[in-house]
N, CA and C of each residue as an Amber inpcrd file, in Angstrom:
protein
   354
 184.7670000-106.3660000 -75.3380000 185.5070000-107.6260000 -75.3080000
 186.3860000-107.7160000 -74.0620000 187.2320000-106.5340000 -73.7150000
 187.9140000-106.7040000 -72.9080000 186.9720000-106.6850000 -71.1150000
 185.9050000-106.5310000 -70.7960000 185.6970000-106.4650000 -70.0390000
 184.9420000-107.6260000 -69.7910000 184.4240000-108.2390000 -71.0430000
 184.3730000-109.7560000 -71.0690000 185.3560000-110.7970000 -70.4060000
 186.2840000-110.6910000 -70.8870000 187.6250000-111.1740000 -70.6530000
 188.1070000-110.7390000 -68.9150000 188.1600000-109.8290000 -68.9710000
 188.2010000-109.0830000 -67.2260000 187.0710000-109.6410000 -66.0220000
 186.0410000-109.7690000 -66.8100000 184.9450000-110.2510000 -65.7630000
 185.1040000-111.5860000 -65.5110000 185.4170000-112.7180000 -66.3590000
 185.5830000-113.9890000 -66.6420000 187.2810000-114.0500000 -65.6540000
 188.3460000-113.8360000 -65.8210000 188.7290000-113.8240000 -65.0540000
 189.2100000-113.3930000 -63.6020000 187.9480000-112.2840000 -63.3130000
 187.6860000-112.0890000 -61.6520000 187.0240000-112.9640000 -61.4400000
 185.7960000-113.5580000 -61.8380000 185.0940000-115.1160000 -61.7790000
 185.8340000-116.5370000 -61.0610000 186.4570000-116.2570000 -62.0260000
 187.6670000-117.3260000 -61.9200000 188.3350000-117.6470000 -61.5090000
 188.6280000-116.1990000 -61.0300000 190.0670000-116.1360000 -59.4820000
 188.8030000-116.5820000 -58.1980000 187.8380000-115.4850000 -58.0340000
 186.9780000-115.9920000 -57.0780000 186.5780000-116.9380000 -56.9190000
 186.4510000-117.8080000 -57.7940000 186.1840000-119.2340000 -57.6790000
 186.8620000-120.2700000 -57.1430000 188.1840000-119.7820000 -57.2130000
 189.0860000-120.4220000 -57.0330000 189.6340000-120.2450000 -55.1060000
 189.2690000-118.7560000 -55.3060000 189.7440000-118.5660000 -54.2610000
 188.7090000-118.9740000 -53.0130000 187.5650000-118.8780000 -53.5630000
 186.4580000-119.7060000 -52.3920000 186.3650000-120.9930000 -52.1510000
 187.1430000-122.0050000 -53.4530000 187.0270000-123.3490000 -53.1500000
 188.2590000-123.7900000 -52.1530000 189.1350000-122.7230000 -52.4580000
 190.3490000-123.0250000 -51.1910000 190.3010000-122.7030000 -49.9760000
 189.0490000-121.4360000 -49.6320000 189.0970000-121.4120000 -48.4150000
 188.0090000-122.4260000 -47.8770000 187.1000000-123.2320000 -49.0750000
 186.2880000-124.3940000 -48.2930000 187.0590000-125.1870000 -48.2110000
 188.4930000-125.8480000 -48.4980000 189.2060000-126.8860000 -48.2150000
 190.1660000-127.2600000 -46.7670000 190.1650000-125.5930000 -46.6140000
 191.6460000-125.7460000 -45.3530000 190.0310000-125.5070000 -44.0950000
 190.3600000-126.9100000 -43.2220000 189.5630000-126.7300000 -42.0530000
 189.9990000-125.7270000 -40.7810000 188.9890000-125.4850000 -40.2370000
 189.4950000-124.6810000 -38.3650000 189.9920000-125.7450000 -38.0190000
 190.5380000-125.3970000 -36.9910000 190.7640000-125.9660000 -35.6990000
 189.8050000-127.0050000 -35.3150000 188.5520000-126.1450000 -34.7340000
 187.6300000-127.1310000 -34.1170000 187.2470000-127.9350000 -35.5020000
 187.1680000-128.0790000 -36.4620000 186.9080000-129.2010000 -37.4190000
 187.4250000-129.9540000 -37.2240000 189.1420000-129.4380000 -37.2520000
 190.2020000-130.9440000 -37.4050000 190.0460000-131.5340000 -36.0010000
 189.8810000-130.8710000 -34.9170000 189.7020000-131.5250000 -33.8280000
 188.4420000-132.4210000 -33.3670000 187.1960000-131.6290000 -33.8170000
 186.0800000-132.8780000 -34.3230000 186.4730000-134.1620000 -34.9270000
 187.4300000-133.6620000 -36.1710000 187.8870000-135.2080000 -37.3600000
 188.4070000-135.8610000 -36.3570000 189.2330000-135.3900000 -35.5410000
 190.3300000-136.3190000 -35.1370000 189.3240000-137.2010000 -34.0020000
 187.9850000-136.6730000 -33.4750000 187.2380000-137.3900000 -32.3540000
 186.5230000-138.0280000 -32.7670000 186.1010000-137.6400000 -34.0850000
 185.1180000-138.7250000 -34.3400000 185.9640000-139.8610000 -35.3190000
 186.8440000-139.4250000 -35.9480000 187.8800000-140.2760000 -36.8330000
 188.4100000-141.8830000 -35.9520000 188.8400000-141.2640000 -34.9900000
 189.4710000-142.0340000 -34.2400000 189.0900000-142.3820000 -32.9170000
 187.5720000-141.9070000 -32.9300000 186.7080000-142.5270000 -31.5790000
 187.0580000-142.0370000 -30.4380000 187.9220000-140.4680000 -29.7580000
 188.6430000-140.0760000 -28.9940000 187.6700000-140.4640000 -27.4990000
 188.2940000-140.4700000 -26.7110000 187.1760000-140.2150000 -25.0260000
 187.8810000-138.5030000 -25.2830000 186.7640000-137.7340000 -24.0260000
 187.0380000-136.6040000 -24.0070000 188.4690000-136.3360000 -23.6490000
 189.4920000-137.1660000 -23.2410000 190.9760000-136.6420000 -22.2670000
 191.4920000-136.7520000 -23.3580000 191.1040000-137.8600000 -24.2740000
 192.0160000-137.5250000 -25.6720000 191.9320000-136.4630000 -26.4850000
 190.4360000-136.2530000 -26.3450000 190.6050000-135.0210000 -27.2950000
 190.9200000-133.6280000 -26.7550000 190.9020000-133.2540000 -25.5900000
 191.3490000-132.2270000 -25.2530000 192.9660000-132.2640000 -25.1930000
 193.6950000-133.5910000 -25.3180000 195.4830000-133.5040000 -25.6520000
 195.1780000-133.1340000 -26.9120000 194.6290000-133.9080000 -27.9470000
 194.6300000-133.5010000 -29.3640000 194.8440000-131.9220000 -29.6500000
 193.3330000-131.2890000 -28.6450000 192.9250000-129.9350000 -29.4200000
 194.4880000-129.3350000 -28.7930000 195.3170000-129.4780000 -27.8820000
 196.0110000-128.9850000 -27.2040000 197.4240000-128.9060000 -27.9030000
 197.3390000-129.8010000 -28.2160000 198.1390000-130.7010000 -29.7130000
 198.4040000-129.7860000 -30.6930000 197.2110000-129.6000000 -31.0110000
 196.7330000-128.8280000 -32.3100000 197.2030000-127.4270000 -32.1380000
 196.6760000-126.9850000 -30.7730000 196.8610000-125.7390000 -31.0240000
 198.2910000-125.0780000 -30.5740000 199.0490000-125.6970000 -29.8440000
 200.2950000-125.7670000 -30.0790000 201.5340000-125.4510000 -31.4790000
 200.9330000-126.4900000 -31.9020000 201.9610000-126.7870000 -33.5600000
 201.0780000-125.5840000 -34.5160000 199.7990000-125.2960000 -34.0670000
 199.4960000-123.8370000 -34.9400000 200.4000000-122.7240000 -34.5310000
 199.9260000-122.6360000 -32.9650000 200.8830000-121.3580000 -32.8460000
 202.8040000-121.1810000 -33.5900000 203.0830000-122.6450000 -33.4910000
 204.4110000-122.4750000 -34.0170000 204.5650000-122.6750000 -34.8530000
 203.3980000-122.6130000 -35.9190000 203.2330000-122.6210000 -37.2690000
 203.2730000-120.9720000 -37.5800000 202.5530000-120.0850000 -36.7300000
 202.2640000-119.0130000 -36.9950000 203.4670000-118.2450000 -36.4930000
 204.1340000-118.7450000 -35.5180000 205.3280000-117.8980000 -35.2040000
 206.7420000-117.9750000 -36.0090000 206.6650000-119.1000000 -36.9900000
 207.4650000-119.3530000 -38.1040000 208.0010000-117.7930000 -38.4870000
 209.3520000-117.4730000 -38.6420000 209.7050000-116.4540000 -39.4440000
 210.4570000-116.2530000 -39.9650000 210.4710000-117.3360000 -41.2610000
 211.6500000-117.8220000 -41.9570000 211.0220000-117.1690000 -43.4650000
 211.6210000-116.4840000 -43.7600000 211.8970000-116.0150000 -45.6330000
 211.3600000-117.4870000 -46.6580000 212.5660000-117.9490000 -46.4780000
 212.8530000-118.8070000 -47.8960000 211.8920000-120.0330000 -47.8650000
 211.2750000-120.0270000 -48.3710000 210.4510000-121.2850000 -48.7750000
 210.8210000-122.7830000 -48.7150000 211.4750000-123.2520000 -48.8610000
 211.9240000-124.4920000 -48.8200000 212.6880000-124.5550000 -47.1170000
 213.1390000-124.1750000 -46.7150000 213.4480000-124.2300000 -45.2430000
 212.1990000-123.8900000 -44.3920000 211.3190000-123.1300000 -44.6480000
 210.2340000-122.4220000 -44.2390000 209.0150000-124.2720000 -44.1230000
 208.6030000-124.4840000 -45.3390000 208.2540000-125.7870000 -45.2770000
 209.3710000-126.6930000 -44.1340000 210.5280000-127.0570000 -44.7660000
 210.6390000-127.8350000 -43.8930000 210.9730000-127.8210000 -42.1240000
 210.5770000-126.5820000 -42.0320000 210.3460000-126.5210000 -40.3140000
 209.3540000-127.1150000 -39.8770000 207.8520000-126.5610000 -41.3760000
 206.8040000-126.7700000 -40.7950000 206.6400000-128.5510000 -40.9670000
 207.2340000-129.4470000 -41.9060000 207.1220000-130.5390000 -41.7400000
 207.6180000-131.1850000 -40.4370000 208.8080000-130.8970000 -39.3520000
 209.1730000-130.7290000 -38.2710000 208.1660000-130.6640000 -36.9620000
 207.3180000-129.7870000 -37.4260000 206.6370000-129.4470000 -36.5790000
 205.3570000-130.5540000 -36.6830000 204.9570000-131.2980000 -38.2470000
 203.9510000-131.5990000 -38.2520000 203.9660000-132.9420000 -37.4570000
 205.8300000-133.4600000 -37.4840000 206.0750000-134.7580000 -37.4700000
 205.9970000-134.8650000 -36.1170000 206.3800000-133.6000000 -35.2250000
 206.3450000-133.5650000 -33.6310000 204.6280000-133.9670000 -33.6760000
 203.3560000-132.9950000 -34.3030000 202.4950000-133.5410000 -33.7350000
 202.3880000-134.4280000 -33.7730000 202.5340000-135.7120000 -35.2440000
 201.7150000-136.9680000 -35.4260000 202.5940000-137.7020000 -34.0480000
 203.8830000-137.7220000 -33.5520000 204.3360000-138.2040000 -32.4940000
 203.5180000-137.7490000 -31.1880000 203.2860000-137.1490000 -30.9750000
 202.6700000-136.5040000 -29.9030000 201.1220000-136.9250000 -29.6950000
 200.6240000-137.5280000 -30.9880000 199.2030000-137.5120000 -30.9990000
 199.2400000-139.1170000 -30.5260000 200.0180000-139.9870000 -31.9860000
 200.2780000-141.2660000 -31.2380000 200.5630000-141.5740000 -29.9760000
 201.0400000-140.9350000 -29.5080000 201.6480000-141.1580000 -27.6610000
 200.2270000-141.3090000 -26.8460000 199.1260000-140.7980000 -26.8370000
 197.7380000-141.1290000 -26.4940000 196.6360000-142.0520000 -27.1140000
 197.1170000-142.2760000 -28.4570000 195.8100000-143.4010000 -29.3990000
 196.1020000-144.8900000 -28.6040000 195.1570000-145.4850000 -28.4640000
 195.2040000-147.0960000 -28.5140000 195.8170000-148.0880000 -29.9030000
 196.1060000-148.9250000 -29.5210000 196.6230000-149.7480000 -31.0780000
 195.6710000-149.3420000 -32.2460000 194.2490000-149.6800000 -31.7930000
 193.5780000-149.5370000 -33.2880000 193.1200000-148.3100000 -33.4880000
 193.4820000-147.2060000 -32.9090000 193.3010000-145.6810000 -33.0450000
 194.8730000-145.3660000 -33.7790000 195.6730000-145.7190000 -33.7200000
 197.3460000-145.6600000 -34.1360000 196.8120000-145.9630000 -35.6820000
 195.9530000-147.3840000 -36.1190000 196.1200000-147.6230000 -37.3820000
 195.4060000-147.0390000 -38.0800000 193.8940000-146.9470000 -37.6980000
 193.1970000-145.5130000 -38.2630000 194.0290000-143.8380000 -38.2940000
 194.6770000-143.8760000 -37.6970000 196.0170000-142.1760000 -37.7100000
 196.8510000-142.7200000 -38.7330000 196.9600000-143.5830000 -38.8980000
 198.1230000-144.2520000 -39.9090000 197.8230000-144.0040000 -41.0180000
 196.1150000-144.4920000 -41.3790000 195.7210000-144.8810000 -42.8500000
 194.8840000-142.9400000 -43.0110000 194.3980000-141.7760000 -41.5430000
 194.0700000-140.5840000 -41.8970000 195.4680000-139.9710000 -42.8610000
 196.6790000-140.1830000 -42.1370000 198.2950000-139.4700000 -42.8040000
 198.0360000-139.8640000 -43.8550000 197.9680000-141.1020000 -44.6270000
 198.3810000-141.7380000 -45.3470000 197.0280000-140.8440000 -46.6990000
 195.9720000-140.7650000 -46.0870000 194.9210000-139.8850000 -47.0300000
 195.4880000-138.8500000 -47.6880000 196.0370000-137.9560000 -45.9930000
 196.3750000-136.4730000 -46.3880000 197.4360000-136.7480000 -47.3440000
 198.4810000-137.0890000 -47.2510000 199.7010000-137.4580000 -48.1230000
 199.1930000-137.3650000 -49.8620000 198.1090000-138.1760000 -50.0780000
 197.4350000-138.6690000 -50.9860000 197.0240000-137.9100000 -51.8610000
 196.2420000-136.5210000 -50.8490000 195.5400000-135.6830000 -51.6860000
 195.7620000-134.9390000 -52.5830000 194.1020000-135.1320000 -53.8250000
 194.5770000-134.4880000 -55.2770000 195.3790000-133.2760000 -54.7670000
 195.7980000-132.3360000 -55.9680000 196.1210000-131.0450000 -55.4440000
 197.1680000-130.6620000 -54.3960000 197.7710000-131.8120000 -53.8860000
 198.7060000-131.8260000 -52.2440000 200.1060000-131.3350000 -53.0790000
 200.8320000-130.5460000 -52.8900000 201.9740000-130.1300000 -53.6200000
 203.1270000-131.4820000 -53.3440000 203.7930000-131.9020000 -54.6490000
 204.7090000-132.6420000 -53.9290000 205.9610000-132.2090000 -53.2620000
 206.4090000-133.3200000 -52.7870000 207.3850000-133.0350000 -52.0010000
 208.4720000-134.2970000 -51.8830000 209.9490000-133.7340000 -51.9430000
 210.9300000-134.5190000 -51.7770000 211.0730000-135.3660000 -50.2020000
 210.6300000-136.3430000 -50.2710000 210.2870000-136.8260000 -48.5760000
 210.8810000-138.5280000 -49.3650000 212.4840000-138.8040000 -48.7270000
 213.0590000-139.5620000 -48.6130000 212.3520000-141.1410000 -47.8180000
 211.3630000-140.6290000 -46.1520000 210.8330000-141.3930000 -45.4890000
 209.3470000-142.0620000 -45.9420000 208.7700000-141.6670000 -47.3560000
 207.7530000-142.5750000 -47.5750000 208.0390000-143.8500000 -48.1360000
């Protein structure tokens, strides 16, 4: 019985744990999304990927303990990119970035969050 029970939940964790690593994209994905999302020419998308890989590294150099300050650096950081990204879109590339945020925000599963500015 018990190894019933043991097998079913290593299953379970693995399952879990493979559907999360199919959810969080690379780099070059999100930087694909963002070219084909928003129709980039190549100068845009190489600010994007540049963009991108920027706010990773200072995602990764984060070295804050506490969780709730820890997030909100990284929201800081996310808000520098979407500024940074807008600064290169055309008007109707701005409203397609508008209504991509507005997805991510959206998503099932997205932890909430106390965010005064929606």
């Amino acid at each position: 019985m018990y190894k019933i029970i043991i097998s079913a939940v290593l299953f379970f964790s693995f399952f879990a744990i493979s559907a999360n690593a199919q959810m969080r994209m690379t780099h070059q994905d999100r930087v694909k999304q963002y070219q084909e999302r928003l129709k980039l020419n190549d100068t845009q998308t190489a600010k994007v990927d540049s963009i991108l890989t920027t706010s990773e590294n200072e995602m990764k150099n984060l070295n804050i303990e506490d969780r709730d300050q820890r997030r909100a650096e990284m929201m800081k950081i996310r808000e520098k990119v979407n500024i940074e990204i807008e600064k290169i879109l055309t008007a109707e590339q701005k409203e397609e970035f508008t209504k991509m945020n507005k997805e991510r925000m959206n998503r099932p599963n997205r932890p909430q969050q106390n965010n005064e500015n929606k």
